[in-house]
C-alpha positions as CSV (number, residue, x, y, z in Angstrom):
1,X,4.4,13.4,18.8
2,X,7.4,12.0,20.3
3,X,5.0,10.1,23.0
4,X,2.9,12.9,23.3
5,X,-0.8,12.9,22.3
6,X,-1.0,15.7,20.1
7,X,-4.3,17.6,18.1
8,X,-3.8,17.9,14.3
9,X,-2.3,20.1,13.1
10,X,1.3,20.2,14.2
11,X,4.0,21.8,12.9
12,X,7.5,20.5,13.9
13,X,11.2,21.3,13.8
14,X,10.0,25.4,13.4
15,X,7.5,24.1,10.4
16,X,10.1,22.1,8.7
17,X,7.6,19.1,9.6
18,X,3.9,19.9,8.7
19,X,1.3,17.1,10.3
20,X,-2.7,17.8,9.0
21,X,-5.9,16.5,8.2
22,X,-6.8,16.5,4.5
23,X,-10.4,15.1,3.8
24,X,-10.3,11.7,5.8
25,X,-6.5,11.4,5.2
26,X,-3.2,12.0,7.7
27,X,-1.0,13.8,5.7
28,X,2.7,14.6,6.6
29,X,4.8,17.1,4.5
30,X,7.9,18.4,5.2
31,X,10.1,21.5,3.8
32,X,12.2,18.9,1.8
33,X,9.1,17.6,-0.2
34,X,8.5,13.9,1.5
35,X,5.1,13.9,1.8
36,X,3.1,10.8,3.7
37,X,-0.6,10.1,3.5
38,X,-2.3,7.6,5.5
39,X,-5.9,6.5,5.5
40,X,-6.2,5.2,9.3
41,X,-6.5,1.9,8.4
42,X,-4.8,0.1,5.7
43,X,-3.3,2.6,3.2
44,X,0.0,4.1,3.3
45,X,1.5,6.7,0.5
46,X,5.1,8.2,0.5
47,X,5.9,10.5,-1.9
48,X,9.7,11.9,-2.3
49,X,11.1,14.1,-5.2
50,X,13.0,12.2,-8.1
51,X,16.2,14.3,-7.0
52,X,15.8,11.0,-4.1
53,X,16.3,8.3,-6.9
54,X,18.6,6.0,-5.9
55,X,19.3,8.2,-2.5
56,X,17.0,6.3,0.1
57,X,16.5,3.2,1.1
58,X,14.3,0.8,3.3
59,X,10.7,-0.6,3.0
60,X,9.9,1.3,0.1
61,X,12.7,0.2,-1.7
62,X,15.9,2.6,-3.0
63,X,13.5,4.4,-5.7
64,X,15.5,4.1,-8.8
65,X,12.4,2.4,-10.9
66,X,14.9,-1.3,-10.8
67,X,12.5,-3.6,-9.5
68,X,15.1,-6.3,-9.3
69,X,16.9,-4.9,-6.2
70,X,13.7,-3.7,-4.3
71,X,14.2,-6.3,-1.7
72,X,17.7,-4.9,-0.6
73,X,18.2,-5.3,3.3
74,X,19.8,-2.7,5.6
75,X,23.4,-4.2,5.2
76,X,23.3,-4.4,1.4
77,X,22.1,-7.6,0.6
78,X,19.3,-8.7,-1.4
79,X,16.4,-10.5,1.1
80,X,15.4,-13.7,-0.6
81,X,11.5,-13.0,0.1
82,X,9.2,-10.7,1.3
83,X,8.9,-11.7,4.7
84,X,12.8,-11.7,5.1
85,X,13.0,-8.1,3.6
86,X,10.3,-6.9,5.9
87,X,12.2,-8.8,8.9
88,X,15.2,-7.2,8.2
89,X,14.1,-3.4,8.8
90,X,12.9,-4.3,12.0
91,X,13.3,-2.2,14.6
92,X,13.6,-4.2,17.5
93,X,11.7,-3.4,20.7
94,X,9.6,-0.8,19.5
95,X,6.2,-2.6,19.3
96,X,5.8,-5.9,21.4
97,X,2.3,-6.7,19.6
98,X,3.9,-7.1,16.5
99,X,5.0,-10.2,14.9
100,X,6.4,-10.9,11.6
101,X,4.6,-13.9,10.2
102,X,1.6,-16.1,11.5
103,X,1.2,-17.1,15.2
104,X,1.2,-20.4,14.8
105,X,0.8,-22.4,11.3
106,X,-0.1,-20.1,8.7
107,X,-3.0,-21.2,6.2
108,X,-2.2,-22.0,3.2
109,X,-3.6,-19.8,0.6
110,X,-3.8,-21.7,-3.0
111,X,-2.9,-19.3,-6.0
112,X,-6.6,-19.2,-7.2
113,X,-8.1,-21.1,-5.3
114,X,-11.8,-19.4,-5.0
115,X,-10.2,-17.5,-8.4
116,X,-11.0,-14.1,-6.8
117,X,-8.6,-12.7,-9.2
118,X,-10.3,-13.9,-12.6
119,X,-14.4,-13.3,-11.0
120,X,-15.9,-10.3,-12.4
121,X,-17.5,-9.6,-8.8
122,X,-14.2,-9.5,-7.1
123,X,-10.8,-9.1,-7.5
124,X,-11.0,-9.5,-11.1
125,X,-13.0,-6.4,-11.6
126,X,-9.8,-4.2,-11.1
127,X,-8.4,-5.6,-14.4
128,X,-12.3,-6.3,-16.3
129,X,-11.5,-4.8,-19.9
130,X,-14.8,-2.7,-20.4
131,X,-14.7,-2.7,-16.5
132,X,-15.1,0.8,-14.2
133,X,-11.1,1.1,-13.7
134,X,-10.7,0.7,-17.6
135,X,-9.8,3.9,-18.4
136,X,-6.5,3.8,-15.3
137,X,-5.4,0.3,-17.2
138,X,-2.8,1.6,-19.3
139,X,-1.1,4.0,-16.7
140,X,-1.6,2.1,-13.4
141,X,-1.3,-1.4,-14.7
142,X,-3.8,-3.9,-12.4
143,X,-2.0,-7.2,-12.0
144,X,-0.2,-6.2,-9.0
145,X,-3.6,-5.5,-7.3
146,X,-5.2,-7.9,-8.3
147,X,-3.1,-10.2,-6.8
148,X,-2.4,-8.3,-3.2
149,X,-6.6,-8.5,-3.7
150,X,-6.4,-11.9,-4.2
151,X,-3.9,-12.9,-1.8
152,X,-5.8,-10.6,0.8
153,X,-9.2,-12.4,0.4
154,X,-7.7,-15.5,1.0
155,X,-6.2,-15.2,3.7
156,X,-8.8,-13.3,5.8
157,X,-10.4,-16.2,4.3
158,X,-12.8,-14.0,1.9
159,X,-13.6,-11.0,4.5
160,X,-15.4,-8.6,2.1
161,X,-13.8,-5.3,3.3
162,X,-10.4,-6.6,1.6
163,X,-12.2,-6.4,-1.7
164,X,-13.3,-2.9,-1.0
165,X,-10.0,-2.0,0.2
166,X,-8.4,-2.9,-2.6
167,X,-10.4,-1.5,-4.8
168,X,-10.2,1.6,-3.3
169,X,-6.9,1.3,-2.9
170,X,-6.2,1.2,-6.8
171,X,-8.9,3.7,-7.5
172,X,-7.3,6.5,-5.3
173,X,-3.8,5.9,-7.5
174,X,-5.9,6.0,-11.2
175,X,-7.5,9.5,-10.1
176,X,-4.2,10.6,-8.4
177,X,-3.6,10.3,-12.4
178,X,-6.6,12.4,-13.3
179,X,-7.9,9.3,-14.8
180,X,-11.9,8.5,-15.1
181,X,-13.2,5.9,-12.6
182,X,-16.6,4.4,-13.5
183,X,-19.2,3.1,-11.0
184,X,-17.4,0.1,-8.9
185,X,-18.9,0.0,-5.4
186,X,-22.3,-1.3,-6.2
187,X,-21.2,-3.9,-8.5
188,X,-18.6,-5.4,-5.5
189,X,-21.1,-3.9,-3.1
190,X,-19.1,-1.4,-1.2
């Protein structure tokens, strides 16, 4: 904290900031209801009341549910990309080891191109009709994870712990829900 190593838990700012453990999850919660979960790894939550709609802005968007001015930089305007939007929040100087695109050329990655996102024993299973995450379809809609599935597998080139990443990933959301997963891991073997 602050460039400290610290021991969770910590409680900041007289316990206006609460830092903790919660089963193999960070979690940070403060007295204004953000609360932030982090898996160690890969996956990153933040949660902020609806009373924030349209309040905030930066890398998680402005939160008014307009999807068409998501990619709004710090000055207003709307990035023309991903990778522009995420250059533009920056923070220069913080972290040297950081870079914002490929060192060097960056692969292509063909749309499809091993169709991860249409095989039943990848990607495709998030969205399989009968398929475990069936019952999450009509709330959590697949497609977008499917594709960062897709797009993840080939870049890494197929690395299998993207697959079980994402999956994971989109399972966590459905039972966030209260919605029924059905066995997935052995038929991706996770």
């Amino acid at each position: 904290v602050n460039g400290v190593k610290s021991n969770l838990p910590v409680k900041l700012e007289g316990g206006k900031v609460n830092v903790h453990h919660s089963g193999a999850y960070l979690v940070l919660e403060t007295d204004f209801h953000l609360r932030v979960t982090y898996d160690w790894d890969h996956h990153l939550v933040v949660k902020i009341p609806t009373d924030y709609s349209g309040k905030v802005c930066g890398l998680c968007g402005n939160y008014d549910r307009d999807t068409k001015i998501e990619f709004l930089t710090p000055s207003g305007a709307l990035a023309p990309n991903p990778l522009e939007f995420g250059r533009s929040w920056r923070v220069d100087g913080v972290n040297a080891t950081c870079w914002d695109d490929c060192k060097g050329p960056c692969k292509a990655c063909e749309a499809g191109a091993k169709n991860w996102d249409q095989d039943p024993k990848s990607c495709g299973l998030l969205a399989q009709a009968g398929g475990p995450f069936r019952e999450c379809h009509s709330t959590v809609k697949p497609n977008q994870f499917v594709q960062g599935c897709a797009h993840d597998l080939c870049r890494s080139q197929g690395l299998h712990r993207f697959l079980c990443q994402a999956m994971k990933a989109y399972m966590e959301i459905c039972q966030q829900q209260g919605l029924r997963i059905h066995e997935w891991r052995s038929l991706v073997n996770c």
